[in-house]
C-alpha positions as CSV (number, residue, x, y, z in Angstrom):
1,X,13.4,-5.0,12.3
2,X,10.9,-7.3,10.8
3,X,7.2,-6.1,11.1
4,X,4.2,-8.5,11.6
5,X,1.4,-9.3,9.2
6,X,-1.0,-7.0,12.0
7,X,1.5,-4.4,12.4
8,X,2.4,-3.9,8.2
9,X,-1.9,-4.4,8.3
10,X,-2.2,-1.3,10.8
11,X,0.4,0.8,9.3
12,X,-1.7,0.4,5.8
13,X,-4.5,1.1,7.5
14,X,-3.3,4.5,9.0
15,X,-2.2,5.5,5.1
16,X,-5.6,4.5,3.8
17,X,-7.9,6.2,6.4
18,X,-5.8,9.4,6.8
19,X,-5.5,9.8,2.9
20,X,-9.2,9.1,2.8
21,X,-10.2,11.8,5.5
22,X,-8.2,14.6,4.4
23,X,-8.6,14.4,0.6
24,X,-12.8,14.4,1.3
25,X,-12.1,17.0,3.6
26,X,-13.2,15.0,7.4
27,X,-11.5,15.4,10.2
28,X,-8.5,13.3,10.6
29,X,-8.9,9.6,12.6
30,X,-7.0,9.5,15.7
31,X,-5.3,5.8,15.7
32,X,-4.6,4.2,19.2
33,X,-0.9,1.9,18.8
34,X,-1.0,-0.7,20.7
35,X,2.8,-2.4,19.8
36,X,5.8,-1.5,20.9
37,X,7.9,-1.6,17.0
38,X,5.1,0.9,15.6
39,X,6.5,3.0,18.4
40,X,9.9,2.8,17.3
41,X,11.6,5.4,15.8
42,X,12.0,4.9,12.2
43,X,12.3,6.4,8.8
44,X,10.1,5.1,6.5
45,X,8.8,6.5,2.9
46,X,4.9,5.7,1.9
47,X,4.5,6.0,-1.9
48,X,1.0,6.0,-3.8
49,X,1.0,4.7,-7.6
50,X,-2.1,5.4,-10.1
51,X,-2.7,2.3,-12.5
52,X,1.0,1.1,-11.4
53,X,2.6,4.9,-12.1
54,X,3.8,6.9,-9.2
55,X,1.6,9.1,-8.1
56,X,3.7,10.2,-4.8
57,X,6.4,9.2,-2.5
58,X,7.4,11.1,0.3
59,X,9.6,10.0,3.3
60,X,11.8,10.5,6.3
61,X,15.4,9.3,6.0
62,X,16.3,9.3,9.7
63,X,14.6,8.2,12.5
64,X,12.1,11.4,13.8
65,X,8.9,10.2,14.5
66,X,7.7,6.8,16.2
67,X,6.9,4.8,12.8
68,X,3.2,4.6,12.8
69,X,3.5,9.1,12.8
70,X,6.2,9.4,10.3
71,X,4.0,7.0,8.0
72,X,0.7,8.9,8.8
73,X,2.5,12.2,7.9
74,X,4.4,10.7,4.8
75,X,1.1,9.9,3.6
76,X,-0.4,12.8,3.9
77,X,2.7,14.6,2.5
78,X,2.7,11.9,-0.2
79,X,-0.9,12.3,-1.3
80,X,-0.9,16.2,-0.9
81,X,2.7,18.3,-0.8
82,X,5.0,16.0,-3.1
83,X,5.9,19.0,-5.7
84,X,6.1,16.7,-8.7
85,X,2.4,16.0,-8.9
86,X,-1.3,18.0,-8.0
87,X,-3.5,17.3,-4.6
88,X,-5.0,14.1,-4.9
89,X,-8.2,14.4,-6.1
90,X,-11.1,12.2,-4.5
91,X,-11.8,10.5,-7.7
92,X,-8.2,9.0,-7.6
93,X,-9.2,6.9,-4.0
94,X,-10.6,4.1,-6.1
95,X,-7.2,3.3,-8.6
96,X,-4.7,4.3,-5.8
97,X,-2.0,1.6,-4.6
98,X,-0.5,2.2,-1.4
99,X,3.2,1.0,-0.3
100,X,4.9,1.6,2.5
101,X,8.6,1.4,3.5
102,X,10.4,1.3,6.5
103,X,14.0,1.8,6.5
104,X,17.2,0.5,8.6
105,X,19.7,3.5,9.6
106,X,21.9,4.8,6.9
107,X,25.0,3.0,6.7
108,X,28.7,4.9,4.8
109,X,29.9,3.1,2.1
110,X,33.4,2.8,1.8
111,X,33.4,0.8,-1.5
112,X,30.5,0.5,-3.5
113,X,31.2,-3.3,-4.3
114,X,29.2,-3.1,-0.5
115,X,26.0,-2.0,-2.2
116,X,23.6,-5.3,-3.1
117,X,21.1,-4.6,-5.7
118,X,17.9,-5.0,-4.5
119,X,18.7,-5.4,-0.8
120,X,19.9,-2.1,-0.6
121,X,18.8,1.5,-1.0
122,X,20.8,5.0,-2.0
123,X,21.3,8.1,-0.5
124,X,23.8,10.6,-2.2
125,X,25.1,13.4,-0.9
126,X,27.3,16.5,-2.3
127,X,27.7,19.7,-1.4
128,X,23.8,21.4,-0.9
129,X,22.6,18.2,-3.0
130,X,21.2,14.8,-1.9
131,X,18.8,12.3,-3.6
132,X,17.6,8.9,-2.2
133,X,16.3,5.7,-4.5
134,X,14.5,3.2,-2.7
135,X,16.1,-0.7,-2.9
136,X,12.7,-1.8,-4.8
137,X,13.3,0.8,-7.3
138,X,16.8,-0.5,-8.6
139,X,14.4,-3.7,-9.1
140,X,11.3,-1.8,-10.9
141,X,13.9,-0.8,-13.5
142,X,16.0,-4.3,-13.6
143,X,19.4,-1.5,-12.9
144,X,22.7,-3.0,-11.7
145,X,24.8,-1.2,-9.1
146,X,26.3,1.3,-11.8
147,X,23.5,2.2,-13.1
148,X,21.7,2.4,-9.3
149,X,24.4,4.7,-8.4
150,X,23.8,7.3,-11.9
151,X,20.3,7.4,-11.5
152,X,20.8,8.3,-7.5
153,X,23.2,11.1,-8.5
154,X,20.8,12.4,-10.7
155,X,17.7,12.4,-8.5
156,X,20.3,14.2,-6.2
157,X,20.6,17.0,-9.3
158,X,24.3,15.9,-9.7
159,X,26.0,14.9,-12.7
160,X,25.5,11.2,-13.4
161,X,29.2,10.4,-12.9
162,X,28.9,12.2,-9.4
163,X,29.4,8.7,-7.4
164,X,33.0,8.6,-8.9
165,X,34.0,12.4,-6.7
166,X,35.7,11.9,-3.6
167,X,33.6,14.8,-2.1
168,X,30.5,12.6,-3.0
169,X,28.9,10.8,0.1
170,X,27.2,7.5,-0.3
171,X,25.2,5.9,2.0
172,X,23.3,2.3,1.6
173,X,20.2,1.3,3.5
174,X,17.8,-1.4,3.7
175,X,13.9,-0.9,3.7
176,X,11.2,-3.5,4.7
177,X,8.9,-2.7,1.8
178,X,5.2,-3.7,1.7
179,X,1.7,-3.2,0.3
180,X,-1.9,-3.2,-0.5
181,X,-0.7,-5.4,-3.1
182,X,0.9,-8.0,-1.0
């Protein structure tokens, strides 16, 4: 699914003005969706950065919520429930980035030469453990597919060579990724 310029502008919108109303403690906009892919169901992640460092990223993996919900409640749960960081303050509005991704259904890898760096995202999965990396953040960290699939199994709290176990699920994913910055 490709989004439009208005519909990546609205989604944006919905992170900014939610963010906004809850961390200066105003009631929450309601947001009337006019088009029919901001409908959809869709898993998406929205992730904030502070002076280019992550600052939160929160996301659905599967498709729950019509997109434009699941990104107005990953922002919020971005911005104020991601356990690796503290509320967002108000004062932090001004240097926040906002991105936003919206992602294809997981898809089971049967051999990882199927995973494309960069195109593609990873979700790992053993036993009671899982961890996701989003396809931009292979790129962010110039990785190659090796490395990409370590760094999953880690965020997963596996051992790095986890990808290599039999009992070890991978799944690859694409993500329509986009920003403030764009």
């Amino acid at each position: 699914m490709e989004l439009t310029k208005k519909e990546k502008a609205t989604l944006l919108d919905i992170v900014k003005k939610i963010i906004a109303a809850k961390v200066n403690n105003k009631d929450l906009p309601k947001f009337t969706i006019d088009s029919a892919t901001l409908k959809e169901k869709r898993g998406a992640f929205v992730t904030l950065k502070k002076r280019g460092q992550l600052r939160g990223c929160i996301g659905y993996i599967k498709a729950i919520e019509p997109l434009w919900k699941s990104v107005q409640e990953m922002a919020l749960a971005a911005a104020f429930h991601d356990p690796r960081f503290p509320l967002l303050k108000p004062e932090e509005l001004d240097g926040l980035t906002y991105e936003i991704s919206v992602l294809s259904p997981l898809q089971r890898v049967q051999d990882i030469h199927e995973i494309q760096v960069g195109n593609h995202g990873l979700y790992i999965i053993r036993g009671y453990n899982s961890g996701l990396l989003l396809p931009q953040v292979a790129i962010e960290y110039g990785w190659d597919r090796e490395v990409f699939l370590k760094e999953t199994c880690c965020k997963a709290g596996l051992p790095s060579q986890a990808w290599l176990d039999e009992e070890t699920e991978i799944y690859i994913f694409s993500a329509d990724y986009f920003g403030d910055a764009d």
